[in-house]
VMD Tcl script that builds the backbone (N, CA, C; Angstrom):
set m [mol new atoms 426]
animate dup $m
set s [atomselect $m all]
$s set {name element resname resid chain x y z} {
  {N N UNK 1 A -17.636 5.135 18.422}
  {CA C UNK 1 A -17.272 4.607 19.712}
  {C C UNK 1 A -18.331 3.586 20.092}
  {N N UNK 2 A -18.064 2.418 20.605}
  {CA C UNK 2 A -18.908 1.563 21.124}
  {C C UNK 2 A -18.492 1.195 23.082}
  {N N UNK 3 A -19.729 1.258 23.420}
  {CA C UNK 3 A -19.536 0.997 24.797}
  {C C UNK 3 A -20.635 -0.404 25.138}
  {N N UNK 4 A -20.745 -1.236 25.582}
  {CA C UNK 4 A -21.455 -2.315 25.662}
  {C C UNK 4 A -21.859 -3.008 24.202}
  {N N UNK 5 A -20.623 -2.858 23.345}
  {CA C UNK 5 A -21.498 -3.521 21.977}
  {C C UNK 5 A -22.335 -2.396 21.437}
  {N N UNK 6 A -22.943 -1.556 22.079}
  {CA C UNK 6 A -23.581 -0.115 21.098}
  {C C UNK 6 A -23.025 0.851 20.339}
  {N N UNK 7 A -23.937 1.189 19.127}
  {CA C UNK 7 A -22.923 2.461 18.501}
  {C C UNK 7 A -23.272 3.628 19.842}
  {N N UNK 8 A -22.683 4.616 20.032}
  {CA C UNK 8 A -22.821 5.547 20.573}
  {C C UNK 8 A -22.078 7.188 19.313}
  {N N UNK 9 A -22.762 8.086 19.645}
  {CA C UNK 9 A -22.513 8.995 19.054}
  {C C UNK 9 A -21.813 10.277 20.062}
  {N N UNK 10 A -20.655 10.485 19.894}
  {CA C UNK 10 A -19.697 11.507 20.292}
  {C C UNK 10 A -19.733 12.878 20.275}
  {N N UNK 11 A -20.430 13.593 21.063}
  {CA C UNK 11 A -20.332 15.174 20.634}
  {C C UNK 11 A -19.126 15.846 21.486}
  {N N UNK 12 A -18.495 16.844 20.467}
  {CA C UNK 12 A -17.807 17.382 21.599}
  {C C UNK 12 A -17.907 19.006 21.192}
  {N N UNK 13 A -17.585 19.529 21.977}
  {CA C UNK 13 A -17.784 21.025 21.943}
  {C C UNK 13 A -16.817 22.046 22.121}
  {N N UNK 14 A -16.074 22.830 21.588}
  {CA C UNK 14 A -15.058 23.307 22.036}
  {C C UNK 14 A -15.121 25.221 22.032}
  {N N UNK 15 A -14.428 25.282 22.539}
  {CA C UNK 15 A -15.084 26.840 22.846}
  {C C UNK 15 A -13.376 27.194 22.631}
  {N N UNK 16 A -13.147 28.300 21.217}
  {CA C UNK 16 A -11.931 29.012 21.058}
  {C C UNK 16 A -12.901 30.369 20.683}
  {N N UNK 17 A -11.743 31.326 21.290}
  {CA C UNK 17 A -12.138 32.590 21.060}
  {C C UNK 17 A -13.527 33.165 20.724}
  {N N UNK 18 A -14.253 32.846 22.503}
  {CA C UNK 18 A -15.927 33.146 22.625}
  {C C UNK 18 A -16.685 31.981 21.077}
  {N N UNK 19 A -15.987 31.153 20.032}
  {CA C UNK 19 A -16.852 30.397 18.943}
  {C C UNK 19 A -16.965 29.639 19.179}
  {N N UNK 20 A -18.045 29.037 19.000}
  {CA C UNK 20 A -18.304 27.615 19.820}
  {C C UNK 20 A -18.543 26.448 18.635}
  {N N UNK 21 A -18.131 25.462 18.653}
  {CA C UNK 21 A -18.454 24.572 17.330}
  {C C UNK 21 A -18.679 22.484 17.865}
  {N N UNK 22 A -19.510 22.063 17.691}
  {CA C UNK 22 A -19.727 21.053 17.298}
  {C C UNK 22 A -19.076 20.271 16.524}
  {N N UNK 23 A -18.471 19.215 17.085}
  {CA C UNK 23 A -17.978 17.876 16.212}
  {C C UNK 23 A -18.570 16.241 16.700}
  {N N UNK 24 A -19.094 15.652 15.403}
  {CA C UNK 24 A -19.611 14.615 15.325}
  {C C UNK 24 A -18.864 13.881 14.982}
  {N N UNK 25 A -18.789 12.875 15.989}
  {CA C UNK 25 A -18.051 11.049 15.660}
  {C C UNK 25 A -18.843 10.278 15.626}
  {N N UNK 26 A -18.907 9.244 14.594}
  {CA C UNK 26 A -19.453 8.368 14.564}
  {C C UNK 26 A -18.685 6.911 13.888}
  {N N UNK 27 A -18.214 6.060 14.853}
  {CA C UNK 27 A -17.553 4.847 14.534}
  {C C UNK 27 A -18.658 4.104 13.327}
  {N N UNK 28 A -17.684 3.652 12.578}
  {CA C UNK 28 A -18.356 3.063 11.408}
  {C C UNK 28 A -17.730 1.519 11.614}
  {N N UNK 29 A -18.980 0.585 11.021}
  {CA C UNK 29 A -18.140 -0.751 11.317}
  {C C UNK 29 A -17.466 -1.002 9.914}
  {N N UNK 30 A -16.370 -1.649 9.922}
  {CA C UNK 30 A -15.082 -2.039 8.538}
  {C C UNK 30 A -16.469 -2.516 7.682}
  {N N UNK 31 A -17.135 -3.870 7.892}
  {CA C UNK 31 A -18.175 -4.324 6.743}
  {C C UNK 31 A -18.602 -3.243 6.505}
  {N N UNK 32 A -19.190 -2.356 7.011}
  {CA C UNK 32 A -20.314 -1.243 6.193}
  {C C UNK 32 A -19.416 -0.513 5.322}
  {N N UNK 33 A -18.109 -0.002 5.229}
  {CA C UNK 33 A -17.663 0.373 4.627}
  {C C UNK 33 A -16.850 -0.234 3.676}
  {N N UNK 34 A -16.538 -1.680 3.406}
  {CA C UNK 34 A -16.122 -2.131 2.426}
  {C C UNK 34 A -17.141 -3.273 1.510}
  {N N UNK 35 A -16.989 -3.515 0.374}
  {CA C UNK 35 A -18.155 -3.963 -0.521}
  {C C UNK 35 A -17.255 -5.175 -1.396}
  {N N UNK 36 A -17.879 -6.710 -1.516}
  {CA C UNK 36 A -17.395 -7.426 -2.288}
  {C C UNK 36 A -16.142 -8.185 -1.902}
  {N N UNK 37 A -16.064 -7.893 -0.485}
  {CA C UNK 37 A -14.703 -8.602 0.211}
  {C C UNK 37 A -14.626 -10.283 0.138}
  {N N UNK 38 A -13.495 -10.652 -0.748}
  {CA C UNK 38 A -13.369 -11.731 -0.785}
  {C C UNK 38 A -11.486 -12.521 -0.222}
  {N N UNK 39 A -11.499 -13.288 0.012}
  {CA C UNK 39 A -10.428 -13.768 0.474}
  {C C UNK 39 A -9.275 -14.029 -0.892}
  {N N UNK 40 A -7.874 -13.286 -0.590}
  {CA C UNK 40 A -6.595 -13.551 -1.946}
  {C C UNK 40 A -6.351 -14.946 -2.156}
  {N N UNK 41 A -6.659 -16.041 -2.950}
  {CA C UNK 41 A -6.327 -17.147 -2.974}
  {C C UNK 41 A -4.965 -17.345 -3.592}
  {N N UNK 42 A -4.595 -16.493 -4.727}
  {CA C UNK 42 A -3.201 -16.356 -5.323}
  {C C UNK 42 A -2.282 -15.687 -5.711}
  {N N UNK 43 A -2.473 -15.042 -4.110}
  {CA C UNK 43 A -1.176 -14.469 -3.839}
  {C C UNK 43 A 0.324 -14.565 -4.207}
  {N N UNK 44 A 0.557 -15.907 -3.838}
  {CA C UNK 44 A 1.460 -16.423 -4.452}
  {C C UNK 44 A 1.849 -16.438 -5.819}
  {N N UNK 45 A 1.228 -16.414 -6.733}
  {CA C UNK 45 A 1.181 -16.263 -8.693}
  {C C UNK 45 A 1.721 -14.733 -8.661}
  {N N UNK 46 A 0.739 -13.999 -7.939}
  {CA C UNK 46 A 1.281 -12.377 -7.881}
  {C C UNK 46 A 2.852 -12.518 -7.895}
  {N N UNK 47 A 3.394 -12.692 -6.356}
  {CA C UNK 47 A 4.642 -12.201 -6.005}
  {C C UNK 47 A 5.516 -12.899 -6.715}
  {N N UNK 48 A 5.441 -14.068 -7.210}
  {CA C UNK 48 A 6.457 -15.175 -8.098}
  {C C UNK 48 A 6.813 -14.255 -9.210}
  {N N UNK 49 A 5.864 -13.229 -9.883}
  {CA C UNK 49 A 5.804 -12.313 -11.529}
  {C C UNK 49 A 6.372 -10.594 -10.928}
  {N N UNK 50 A 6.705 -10.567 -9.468}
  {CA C UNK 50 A 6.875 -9.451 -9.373}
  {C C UNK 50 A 8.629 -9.535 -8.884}
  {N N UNK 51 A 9.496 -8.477 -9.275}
  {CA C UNK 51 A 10.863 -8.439 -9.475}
  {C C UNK 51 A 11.639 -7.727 -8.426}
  {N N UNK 52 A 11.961 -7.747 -7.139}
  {CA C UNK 52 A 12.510 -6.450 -5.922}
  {C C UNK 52 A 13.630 -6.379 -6.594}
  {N N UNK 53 A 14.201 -4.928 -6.716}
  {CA C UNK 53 A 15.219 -4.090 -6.942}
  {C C UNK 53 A 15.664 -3.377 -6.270}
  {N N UNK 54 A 17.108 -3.152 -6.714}
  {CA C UNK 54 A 18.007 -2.068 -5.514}
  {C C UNK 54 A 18.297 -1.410 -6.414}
  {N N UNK 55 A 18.156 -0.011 -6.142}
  {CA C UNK 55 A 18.170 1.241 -7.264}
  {C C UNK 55 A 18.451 2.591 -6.522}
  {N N UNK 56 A 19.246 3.316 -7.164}
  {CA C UNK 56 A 19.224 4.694 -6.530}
  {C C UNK 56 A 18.918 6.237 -7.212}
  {N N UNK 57 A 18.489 6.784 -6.818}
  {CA C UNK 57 A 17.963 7.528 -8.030}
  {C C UNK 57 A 18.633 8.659 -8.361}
  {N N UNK 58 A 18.646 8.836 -9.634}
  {CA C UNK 58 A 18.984 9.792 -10.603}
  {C C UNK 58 A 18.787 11.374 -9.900}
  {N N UNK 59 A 19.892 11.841 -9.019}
  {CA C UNK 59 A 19.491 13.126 -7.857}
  {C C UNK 59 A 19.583 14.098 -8.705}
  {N N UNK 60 A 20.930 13.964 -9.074}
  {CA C UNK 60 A 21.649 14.860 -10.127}
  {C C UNK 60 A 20.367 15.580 -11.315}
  {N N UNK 61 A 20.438 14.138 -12.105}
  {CA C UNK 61 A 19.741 14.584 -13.318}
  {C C UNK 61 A 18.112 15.440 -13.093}
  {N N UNK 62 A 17.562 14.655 -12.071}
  {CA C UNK 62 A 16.498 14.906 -11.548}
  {C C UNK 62 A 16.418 15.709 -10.612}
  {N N UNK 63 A 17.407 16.828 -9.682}
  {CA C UNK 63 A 17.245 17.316 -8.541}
  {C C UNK 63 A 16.009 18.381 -8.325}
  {N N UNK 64 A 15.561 18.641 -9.159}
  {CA C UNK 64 A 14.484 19.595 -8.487}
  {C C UNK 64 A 13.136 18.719 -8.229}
  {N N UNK 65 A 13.106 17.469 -8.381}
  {CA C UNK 65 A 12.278 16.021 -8.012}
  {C C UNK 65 A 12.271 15.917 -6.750}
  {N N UNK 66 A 13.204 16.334 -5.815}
  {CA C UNK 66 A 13.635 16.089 -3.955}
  {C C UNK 66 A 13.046 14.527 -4.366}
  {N N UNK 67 A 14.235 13.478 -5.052}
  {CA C UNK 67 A 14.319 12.153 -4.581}
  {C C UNK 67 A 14.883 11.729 -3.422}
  {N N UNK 68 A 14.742 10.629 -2.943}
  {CA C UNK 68 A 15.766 10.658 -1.549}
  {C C UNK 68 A 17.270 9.817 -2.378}
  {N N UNK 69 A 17.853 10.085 -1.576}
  {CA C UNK 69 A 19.525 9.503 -2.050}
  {C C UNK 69 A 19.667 8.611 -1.346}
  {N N UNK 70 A 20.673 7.670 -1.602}
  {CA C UNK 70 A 21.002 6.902 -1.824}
  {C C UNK 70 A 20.349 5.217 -2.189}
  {N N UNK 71 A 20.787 4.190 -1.260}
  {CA C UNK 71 A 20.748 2.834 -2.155}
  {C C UNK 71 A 18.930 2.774 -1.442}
  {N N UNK 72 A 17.849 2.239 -2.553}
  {CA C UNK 72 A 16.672 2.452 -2.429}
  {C C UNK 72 A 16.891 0.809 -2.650}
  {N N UNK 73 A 15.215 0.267 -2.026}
  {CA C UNK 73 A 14.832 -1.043 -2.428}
  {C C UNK 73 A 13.093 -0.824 -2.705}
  {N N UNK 74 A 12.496 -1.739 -3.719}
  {CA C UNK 74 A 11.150 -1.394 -4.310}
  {C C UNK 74 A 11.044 -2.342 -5.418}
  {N N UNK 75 A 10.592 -1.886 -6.486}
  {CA C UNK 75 A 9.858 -2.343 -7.690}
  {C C UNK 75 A 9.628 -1.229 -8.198}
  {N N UNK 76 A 10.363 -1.725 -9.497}
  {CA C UNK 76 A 10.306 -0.468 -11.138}
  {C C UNK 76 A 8.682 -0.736 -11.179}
  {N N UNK 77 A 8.161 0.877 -11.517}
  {CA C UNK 77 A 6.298 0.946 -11.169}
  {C C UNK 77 A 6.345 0.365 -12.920}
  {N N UNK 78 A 6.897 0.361 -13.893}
  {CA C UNK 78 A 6.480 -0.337 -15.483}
  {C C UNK 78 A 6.301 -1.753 -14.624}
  {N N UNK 79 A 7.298 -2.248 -14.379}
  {CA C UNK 79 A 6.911 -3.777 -14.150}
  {C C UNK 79 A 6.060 -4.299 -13.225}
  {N N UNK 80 A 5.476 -3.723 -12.120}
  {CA C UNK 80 A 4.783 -3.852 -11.139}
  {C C UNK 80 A 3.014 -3.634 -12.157}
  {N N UNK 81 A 2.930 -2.605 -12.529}
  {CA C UNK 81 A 1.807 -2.218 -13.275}
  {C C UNK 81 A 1.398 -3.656 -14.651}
  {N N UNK 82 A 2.329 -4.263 -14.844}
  {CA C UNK 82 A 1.905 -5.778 -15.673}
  {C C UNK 82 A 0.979 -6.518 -14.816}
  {N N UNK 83 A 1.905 -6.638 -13.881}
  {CA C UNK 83 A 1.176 -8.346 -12.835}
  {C C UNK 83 A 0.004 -7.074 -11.962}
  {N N UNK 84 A 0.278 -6.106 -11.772}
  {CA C UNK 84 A -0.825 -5.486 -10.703}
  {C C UNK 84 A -1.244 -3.907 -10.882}
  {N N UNK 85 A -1.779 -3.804 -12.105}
  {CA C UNK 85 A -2.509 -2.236 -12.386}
  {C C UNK 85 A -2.657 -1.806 -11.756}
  {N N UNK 86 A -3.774 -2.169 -10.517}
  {CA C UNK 86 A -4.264 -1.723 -9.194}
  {C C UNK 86 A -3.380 -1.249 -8.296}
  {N N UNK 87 A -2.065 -1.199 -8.263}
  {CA C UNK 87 A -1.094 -0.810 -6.801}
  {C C UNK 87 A -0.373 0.295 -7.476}
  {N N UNK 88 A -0.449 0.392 -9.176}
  {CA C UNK 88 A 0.211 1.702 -9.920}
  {C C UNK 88 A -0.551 3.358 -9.806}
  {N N UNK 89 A -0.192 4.097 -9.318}
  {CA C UNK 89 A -0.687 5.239 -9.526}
  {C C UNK 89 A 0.289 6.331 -10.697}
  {N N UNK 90 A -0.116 7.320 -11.128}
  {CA C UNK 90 A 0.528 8.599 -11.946}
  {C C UNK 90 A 0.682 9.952 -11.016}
  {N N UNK 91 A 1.318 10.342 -10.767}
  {CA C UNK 91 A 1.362 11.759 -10.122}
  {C C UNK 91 A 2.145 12.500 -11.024}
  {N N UNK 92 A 1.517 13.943 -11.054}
  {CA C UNK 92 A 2.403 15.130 -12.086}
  {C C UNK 92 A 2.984 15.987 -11.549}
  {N N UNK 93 A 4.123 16.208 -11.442}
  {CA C UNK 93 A 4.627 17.065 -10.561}
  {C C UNK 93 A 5.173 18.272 -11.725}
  {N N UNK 94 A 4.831 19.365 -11.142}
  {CA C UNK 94 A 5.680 20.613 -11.724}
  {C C UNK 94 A 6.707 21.104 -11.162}
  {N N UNK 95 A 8.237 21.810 -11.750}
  {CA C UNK 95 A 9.537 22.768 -11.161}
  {C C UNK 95 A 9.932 22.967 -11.903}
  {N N UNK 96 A 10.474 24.161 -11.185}
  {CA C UNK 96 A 11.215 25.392 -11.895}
  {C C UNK 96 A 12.753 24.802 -12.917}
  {N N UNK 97 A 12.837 25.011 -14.195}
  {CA C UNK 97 A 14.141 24.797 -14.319}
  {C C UNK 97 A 14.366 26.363 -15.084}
  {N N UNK 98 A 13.933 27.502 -14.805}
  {CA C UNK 98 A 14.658 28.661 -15.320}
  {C C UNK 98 A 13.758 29.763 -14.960}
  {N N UNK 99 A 14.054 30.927 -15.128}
  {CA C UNK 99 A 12.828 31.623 -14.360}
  {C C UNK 99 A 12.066 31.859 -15.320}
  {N N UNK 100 A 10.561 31.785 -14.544}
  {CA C UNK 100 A 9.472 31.705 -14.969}
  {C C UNK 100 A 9.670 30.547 -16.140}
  {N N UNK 101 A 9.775 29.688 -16.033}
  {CA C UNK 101 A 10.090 28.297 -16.769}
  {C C UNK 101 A 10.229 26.918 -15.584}
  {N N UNK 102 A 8.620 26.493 -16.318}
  {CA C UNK 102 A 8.771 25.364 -15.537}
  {C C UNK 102 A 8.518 24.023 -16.388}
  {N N UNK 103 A 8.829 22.665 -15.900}
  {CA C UNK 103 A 8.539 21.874 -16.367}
  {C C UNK 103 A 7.446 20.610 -15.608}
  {N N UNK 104 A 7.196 19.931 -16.131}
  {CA C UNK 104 A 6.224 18.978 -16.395}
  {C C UNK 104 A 6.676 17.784 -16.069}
  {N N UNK 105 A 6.822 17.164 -14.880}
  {CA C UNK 105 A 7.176 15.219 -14.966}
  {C C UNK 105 A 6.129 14.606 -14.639}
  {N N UNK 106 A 5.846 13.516 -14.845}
  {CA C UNK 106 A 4.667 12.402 -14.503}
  {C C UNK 106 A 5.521 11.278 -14.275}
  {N N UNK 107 A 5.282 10.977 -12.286}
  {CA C UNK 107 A 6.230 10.007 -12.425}
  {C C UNK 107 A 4.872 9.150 -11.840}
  {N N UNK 108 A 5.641 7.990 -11.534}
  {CA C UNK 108 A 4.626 6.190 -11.291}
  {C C UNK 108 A 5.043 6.558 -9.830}
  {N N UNK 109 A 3.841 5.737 -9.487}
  {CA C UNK 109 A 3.978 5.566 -7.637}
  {C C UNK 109 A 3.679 3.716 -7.742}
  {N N UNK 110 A 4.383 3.248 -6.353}
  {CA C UNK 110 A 3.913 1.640 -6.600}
  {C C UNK 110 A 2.767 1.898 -4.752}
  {N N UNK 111 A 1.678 1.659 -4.597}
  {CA C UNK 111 A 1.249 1.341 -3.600}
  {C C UNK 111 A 1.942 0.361 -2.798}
  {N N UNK 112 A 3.218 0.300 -2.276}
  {CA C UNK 112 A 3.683 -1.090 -1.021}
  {C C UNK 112 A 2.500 -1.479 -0.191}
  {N N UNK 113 A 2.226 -0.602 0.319}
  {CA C UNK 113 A 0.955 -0.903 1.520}
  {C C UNK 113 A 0.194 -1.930 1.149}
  {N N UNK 114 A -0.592 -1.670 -0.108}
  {CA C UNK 114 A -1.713 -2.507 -0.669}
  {C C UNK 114 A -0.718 -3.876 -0.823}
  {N N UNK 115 A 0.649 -3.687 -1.278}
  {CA C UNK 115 A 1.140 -5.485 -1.375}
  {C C UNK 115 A 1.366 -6.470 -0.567}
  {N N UNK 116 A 0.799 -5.840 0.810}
  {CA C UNK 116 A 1.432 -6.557 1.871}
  {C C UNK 116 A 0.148 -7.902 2.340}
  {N N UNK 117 A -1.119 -7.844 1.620}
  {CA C UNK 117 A -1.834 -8.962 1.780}
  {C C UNK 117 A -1.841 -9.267 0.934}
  {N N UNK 118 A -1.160 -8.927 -0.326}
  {CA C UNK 118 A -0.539 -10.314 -1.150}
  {C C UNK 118 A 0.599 -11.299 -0.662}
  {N N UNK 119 A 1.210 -10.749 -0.371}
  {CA C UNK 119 A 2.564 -10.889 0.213}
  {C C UNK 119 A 2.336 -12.455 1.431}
  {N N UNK 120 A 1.076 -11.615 2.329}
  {CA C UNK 120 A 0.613 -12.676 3.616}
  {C C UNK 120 A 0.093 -13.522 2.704}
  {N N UNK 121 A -0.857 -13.674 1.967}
  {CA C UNK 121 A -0.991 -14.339 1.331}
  {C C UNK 121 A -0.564 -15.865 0.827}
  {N N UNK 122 A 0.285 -14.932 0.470}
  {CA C UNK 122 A 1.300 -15.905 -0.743}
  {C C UNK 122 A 2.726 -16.578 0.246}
  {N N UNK 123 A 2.885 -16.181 1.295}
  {CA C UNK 123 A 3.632 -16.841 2.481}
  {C C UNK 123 A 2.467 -17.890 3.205}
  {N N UNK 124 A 1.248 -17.464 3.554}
  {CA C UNK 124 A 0.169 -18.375 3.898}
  {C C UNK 124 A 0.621 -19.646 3.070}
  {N N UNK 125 A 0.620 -19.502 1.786}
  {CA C UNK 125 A 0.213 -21.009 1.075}
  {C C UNK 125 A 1.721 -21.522 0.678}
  {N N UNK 126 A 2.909 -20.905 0.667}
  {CA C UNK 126 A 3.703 -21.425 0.784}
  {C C UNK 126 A 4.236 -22.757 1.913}
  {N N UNK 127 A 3.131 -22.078 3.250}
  {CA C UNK 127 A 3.541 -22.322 4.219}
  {C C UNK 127 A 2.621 -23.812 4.528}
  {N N UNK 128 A 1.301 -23.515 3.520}
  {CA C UNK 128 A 0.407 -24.908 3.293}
  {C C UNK 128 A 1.322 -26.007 2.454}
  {N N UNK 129 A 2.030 -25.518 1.171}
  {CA C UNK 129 A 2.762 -26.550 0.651}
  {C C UNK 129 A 3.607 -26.811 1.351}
  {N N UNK 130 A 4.489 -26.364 2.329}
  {CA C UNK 130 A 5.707 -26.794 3.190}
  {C C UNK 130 A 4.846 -28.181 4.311}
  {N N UNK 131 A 3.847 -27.605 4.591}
  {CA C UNK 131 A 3.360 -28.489 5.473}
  {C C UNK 131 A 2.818 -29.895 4.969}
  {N N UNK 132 A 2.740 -29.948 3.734}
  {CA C UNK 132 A 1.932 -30.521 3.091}
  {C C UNK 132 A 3.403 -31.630 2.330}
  {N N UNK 133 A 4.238 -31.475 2.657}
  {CA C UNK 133 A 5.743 -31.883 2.106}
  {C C UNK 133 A 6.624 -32.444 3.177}
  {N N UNK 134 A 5.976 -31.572 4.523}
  {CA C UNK 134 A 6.452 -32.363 5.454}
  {C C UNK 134 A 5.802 -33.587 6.134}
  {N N UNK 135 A 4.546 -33.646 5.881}
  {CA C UNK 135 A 3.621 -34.512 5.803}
  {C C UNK 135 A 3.870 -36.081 5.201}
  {N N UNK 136 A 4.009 -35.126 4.042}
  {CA C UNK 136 A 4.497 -36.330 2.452}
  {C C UNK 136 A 5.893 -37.164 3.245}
  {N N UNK 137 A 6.810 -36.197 3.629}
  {CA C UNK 137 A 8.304 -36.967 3.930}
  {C C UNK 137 A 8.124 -37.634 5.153}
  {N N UNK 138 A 7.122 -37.567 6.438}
  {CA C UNK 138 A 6.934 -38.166 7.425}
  {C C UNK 138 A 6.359 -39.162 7.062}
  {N N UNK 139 A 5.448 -39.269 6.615}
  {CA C UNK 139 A 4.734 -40.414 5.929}
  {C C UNK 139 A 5.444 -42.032 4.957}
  {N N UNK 140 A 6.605 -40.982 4.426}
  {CA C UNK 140 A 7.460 -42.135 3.438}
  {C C UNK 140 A 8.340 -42.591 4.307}
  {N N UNK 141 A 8.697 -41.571 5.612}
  {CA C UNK 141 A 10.119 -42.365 6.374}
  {C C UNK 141 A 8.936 -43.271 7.315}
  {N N UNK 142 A 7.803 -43.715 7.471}
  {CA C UNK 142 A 7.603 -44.598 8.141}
  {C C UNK 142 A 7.846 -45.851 7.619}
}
mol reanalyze $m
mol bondsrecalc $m
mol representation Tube
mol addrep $m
């Protein structure tokens, strides 16, 4: 928490059933916690190599997965993981297909979140060449 521009430190105290306990806040500033921050210059190269799809998933074959149904929109995580390793994760999920019989899937996750300052990005400089074209065509109709 900051009050005049100062860090300030937060205690609070709470009293359940006669126990009494202490909690510490302490606002952290974004720089101290991130390292090597540099600005996306090509964004744009990203999203041009990346493919949006409409897909629905396999409920049936897969139902003990709890996919959601019906018409989905995203990016197949194989093709996303070419142009951007970094936004692919693995998760292993285990279920039951018989008793005391279970099985084993490892499916792909795509991080969306993380694509969305590519995304600004790469609309940023689109939006430099548009300007940069409208420039060009004002210039020739004089």
């Amino acid at each position: 928490m900051k009050i005049d521009g100062k860090r300030v430190i937060a205690i609070a105290i709470v009293a359940f059933f006669s126990s009494i306990s202490f909690s510490f806040a302490q606002q952290v500033p974004e720089q101290d916690l991130k390292k090597n921050v540099i600005p996306i210059l090509n964004g744009l190269a990203y999203v041009q190599q990346l493919e949006p799809k409409m897909y629905q998933y396999d409920t049936r074959k897969f139902n003990k997965l709890n996919l959601p149904s019906g018409q989905q929109f995203g990016f197949l995580a194989d093709e996303v993981q070419k142009v951007l390793p970094e936004l692919v994760s693995s998760e292993s999920q285990s279920y039951m297909v018989g008793k005391n019989t279970y099985r084993n899937s490892t499916l792909k996750n795509t991080d969306l979140e993380s694509m969305i300052p590519l995304l600004v990005a790469a609309i940023k400089e689109q939006q430099k060449q548009i300007d940069e074209l409208k420039r060009q065509l004002e210039a020739s109709a004089k």
